[in-house]
N, C-alpha and C positions, 0 to 999 in steps of 0.2 A: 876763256872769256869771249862772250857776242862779241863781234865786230860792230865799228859805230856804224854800220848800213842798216844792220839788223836790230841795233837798239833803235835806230831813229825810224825804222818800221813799228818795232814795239810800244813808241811812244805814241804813231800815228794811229795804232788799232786803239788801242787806249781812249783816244781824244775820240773815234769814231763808234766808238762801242763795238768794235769788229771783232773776229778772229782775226789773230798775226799772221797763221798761215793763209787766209783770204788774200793778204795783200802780199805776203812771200810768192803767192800764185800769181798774182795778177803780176809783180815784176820778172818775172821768169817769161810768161807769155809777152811782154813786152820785150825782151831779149829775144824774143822767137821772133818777133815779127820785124822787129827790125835788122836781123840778121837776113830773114826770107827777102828780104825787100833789096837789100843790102846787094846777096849775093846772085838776086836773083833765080833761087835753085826752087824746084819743087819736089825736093828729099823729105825725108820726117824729121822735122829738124827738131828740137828741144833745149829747155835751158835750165842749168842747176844753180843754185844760190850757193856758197857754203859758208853755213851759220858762225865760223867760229872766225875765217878770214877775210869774207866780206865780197870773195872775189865770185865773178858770174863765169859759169861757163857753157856756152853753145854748141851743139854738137848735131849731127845727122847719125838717123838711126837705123841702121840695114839689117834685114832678115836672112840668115844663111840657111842655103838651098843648097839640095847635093850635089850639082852639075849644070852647064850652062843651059841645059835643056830645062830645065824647072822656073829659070830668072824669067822675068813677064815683064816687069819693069826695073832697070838697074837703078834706079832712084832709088828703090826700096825694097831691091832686093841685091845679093851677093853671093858667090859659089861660095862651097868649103873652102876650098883649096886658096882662094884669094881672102877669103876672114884670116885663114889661120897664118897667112902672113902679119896679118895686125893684132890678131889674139892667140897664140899656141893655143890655149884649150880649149875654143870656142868648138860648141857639135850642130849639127843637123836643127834648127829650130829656133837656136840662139840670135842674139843680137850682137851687131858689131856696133862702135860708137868711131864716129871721125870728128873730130873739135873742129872749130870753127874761130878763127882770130875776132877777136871780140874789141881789137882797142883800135880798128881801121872804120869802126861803124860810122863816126861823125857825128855833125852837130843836127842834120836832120831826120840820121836814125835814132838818135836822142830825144828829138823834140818827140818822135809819134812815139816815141815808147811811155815816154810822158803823157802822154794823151791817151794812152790803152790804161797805163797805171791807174790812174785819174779816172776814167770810167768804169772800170773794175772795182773803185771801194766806192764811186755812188751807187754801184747796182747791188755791190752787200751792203751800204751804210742803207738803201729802201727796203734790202728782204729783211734787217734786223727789226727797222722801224714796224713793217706791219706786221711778222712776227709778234713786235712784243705789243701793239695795242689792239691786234682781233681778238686776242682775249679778254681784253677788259674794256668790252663795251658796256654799257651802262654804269661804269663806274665814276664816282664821285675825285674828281684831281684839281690841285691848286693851279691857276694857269697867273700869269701874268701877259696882259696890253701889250704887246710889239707894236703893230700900226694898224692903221684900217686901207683897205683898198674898196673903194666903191663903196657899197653898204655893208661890206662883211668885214669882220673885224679880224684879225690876224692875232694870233694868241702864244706865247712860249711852253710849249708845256716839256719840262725834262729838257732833253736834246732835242728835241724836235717843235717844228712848228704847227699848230693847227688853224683851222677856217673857221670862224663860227658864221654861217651865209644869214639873210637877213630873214628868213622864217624860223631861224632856232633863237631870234633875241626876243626878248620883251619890249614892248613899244615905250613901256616906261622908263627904260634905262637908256646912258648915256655912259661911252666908256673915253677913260683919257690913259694916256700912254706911259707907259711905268704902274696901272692901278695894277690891283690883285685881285683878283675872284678867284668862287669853286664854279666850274665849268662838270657839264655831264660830257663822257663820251660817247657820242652818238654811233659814230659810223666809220668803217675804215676805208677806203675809195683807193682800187686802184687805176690811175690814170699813166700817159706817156711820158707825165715828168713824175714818176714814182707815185709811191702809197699819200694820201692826203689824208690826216684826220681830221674829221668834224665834230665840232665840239656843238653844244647846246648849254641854253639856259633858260628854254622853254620847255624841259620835259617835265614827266610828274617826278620822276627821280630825284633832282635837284628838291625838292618841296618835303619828300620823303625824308631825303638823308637832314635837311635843317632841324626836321622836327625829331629825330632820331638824337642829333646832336644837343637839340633845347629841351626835350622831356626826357628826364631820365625813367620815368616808369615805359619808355619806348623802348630802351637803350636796353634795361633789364628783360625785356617781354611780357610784361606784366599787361601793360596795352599794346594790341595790336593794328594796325594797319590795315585795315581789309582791302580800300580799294580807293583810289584818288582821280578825279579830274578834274583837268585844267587847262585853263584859256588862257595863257601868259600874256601877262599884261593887266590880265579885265578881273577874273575871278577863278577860284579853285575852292575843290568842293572836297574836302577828305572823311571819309566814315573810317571811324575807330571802335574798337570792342574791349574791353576790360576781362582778363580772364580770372581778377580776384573780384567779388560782391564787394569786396569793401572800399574796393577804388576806383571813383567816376572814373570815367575815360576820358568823358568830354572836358568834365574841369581839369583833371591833368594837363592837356594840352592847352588848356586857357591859359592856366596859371594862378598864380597870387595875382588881382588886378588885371589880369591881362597880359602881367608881363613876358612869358614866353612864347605867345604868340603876337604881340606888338614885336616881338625882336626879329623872328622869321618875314612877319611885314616890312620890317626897316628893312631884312636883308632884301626883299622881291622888290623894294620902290615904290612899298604902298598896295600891293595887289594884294585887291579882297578872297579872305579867308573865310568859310564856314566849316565849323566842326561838325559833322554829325553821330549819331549814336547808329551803328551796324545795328540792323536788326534781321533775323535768317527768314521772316514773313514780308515778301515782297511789299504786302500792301501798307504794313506797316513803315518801312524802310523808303515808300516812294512820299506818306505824309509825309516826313522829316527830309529827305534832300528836297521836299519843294519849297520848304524857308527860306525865304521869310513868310512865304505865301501859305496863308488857314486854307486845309481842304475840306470838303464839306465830306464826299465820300470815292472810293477806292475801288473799282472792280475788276476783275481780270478777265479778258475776253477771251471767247471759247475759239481755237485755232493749233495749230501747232507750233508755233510761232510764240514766242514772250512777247506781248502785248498788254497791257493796262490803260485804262479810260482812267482821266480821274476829273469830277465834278466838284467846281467850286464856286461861290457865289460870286455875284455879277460886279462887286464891287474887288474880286481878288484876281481875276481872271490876268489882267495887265502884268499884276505882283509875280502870279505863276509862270505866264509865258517868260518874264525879264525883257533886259532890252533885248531886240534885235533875236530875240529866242532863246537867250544864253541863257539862263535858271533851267528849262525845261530841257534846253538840250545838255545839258553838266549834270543834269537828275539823270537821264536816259543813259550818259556812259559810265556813271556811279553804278547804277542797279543792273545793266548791262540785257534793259527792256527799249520795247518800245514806247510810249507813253503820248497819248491823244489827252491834251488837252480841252473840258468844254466848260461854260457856265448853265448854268441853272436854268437860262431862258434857252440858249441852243438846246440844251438838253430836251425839255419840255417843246420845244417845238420839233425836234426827231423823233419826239414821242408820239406826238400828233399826228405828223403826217404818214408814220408808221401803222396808226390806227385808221387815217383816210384812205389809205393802201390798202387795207385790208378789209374794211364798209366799203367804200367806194371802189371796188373793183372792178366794176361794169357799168358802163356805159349806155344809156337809156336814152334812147333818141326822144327829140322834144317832142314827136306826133304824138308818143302814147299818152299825153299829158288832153285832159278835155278839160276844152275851155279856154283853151289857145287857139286862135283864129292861122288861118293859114299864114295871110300877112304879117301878123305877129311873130310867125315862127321864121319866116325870110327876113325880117329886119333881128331877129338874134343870132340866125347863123353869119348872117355878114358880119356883125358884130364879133364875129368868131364863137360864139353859146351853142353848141352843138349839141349838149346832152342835159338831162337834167339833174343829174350830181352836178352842173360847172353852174349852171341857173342857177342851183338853190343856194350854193355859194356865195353869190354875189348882193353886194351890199345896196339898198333903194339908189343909194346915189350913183354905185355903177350903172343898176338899171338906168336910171335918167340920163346918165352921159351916153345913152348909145340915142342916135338920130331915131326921133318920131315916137320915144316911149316918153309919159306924162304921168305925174302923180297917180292919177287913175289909173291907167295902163300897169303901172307898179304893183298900185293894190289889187288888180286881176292878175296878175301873175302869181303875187303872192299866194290868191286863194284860191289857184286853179295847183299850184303845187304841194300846198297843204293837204290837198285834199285826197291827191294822188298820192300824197307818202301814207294818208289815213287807211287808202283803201290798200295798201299795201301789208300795214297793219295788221289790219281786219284779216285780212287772207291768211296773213302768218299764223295768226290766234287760232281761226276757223282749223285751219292746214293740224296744227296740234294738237286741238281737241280733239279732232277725227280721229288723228293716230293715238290719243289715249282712250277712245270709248272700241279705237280694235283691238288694242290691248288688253279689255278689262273682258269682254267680251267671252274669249276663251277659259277663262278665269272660272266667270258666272258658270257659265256650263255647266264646268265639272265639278263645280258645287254641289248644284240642283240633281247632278244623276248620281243614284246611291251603289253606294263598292259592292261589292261582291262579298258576300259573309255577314255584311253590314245587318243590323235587326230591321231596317226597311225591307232590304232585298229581299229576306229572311217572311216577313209579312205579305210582300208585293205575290210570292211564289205560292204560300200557301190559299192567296182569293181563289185561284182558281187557274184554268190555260190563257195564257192569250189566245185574243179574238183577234184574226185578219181579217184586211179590209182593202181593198183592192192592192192585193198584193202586199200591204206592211201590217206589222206585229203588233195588234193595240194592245196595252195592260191594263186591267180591270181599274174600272176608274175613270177613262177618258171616255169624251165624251166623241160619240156618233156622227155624222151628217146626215142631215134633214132627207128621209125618202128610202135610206138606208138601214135592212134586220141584219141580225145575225143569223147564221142557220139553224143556230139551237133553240129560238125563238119560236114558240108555239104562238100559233094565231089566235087573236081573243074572239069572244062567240059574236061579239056584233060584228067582226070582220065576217065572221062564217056566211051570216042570216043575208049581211047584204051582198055578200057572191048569189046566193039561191035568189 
């Protein structure tokens, strides 16, 4: 039968969730040290429990060497010849053991063995604690309220205590001492007063597991989860997928009336809920997490990068962003894009001035403009008008707010710049024509001169030889210059008469 030492150990590992031999250790080492201290020795001292009597016993432990030539140090070491006085069979290698009087220790080699004991099962009752909850981070546990310190609220979970710090609560909630909650675990911390666990009630987990426990087509897998975010406190955004056609996803989690999500509300304290329908086409997927907000339209910009613009009307723009950004940014970590928000007038004016980028890309100093007097052009560059794209720009009433230009003034600028965009025009038009009559040009040509084989060619070959003519090939047909025979040409008789 245990001795009461060893049961009243037994019941202590018990109450600490320990091993028995953990703390059978740690009173042995307290026998060591308080004997070391005691006797003052630096031997290798040791100490045995024995389970069945209760009693402790201390002892120094020496090495047998073959001859006094090999001992280095007699603390811990011993010849043969002097072991086998204390052991007949002790050999070469073995150990010798000398007890050590255990009941002269006293009341202050008692107190520090107490003190080693005692710090021996806090250092296994923290390896057991983090031990047993690095595994089970993210997990769903009932905790109950112990107290609050400062803003963090102090939690009982099991045997041990947890933090929940003042960014894992909900701003909505309020806790009182003895309540119950489900608490997520967060994190397991080790620090110098041991393992800490941190608990939460801000993550998406907590949101998950409710709606797990309140829909049962969740519970079964019928609807799935795809992906949840959330701003504890303010809103959370959950997309669900249905893998049977015949059952909504979204109304499953609503409920009959709303009742199974009113009850995950009551449990968050009111924190707004949207369900949304998962959809595997981003554009589709970014209309519906930006509800409440209608989008007009959807595009995905060209990049490496997940990125989407989304355009919506001027009256939805406020709806899309939320407050303070939260709709747009709770769509961006639902779809796990980036998403630019714009309305219909931004849009159309990045449209514009992407077209004025691209016309207006040069700059035309005001001189080439006729019909702008010098002085005219020094009272608009002061003005800062340096070029004629920023003039034409400008509206009569700009013109009139710069010093020394007057209604008329106005209307000559007007129609000294009209006229220059005109004959610019004109240029362009002229500049085109030209390049399509060189175009056509080549064309004509080889029209007009006939193939080879062709029944022209065929006609052209049997008139007759070509005729040269200073030096080029005429073909029967063309016509001579003025003063010009051929050599084949006989002279007519009135040429003759009037040579003679």
């Amino acid at each position: 039968m245990a001795s009461l030492l060893y049961q009243t150990i037994d019941a202590l590992s018990r109450e600490k969730g320990i091993d028995p031999q953990i703390v059978v250790s740690a009173v042995e080492d307290a026998i060591v040290v308080a004997t070391r201290k005691y006797y003052k020795s630096q031997e290798n001292l040791r100490a045995e429990l024995d389970k069945e009597s209760g009693a402790i016993k201390a002892f120094a432990v020496k090495t047998v060497v073959e001859g006094p030539e090999q001992v280095e140090d007699p603390n811990l070491q011993i010849t043969l010849e002097e072991a086998r006085k204390v052991d007949a069979s002790v050999e070469v290698g073995g150990e010798v053991r000398f007890y050590k009087a255990t009941d002269v220790l006293g009341r202050i080699a008692a107190q520090l063995a107490k003190q080693v004991i005692f710090q021996k099962v806090r250092e296994a009752e923290r390896d057991t604690v983090y031990k047993e909850y690095i595994g089970r981070v993210g997990e769903i546990v009932p905790a109950m309220v112990k107290r609050t310190e400062g803003p963090d609220v102090i939690f009982e979970v099991g045997k041990t205590e947890a933090r929940m710090p003042r960014k894992e609560q909900s701003r909505l909630e309020s806790f009182a001492v003895g309540e119950r909650v489900k608490v997520v675990i967060g994190r397991v911390e080790k620090s110098s007063k041991g393992p800490q666990v941190v608990v939460s009630r801000a993550a998406p987990e907590l949101v998950q597991h409710l709606f797990q426990t309140e829909v049962p087509e969740i519970y079964d897998g019928t609807v799935v989860i795809r992906a949840i975010a959330r701003e504890a406190g303010e809103r959370t955004k959950i997309a669900v997928m249905s893998k049977d056609k015949d059952v909504d996803s979204v109304g499953a989690c609503v409920g009959m009336k709303g009742m199974r999500v009113q009850s995950i509300i009551r449990e968050l304290r009111g924190e707004k809920i949207d369900i949304i329908e998962w959809h595997d086409d981003p554009v589709s997927f970014a209309e519906k997490a930006l509800q409440p907000a209608k989008v007009a339209r959807v595009s995905m910009l060209e990049g490496g990068e997940k990125h989407l613009e989304v355009i919506v009307d001027d009256s939805q723009l406020s709806l899309a962003i939320g407050k303070k950004g939260q709709n747009v940014r709770l769509a961006a970590k639902l779809l796990g894009w980036k998403i630019d928000i714009k309305s219909e007038e931004e849009k159309r004016q990045e449209v514009e001035q992407q077209m004025q980028a691209l016309v207006g890309s040069t700059n035309t100093p005001l001189d080439r403009v006729e019909g702008l007097g010098e002085g005219l052009i020094e009272k608009l560059i002061e003005a800062g008008v340096t070029t004629v794209e920023a003039l034409a720009d400008m509206t009569p009433e700009q013109l009139e707010a710069i010093n020394g230009i007057g209604p008329k003034t106005v209307e000559k600028i007007s129609i000294a710049v009209n006229n220059y965009f005109s004959s610019l025009e004109a240029g362009e038009l002229a500049a085109e024509e030209t390049a399509e009559v060189a175009a056509e040009e080549p064309a004509v040509a080889e029209a007009t001169s006939p193939e080879a084989g062709s029944p022209e060619a065929e006609e052209a070959a049997a008139s007759g030889p070509a005729v040269e003519s200073e030096g080029e090939a005429l073909t029967p047909g063309d016509e001579l210059p003025e003063g010009e025979a051929t050599a084949s040409e006989e002279p007519k008789p009135e040429d003759s008469a009037a040579e003679k």
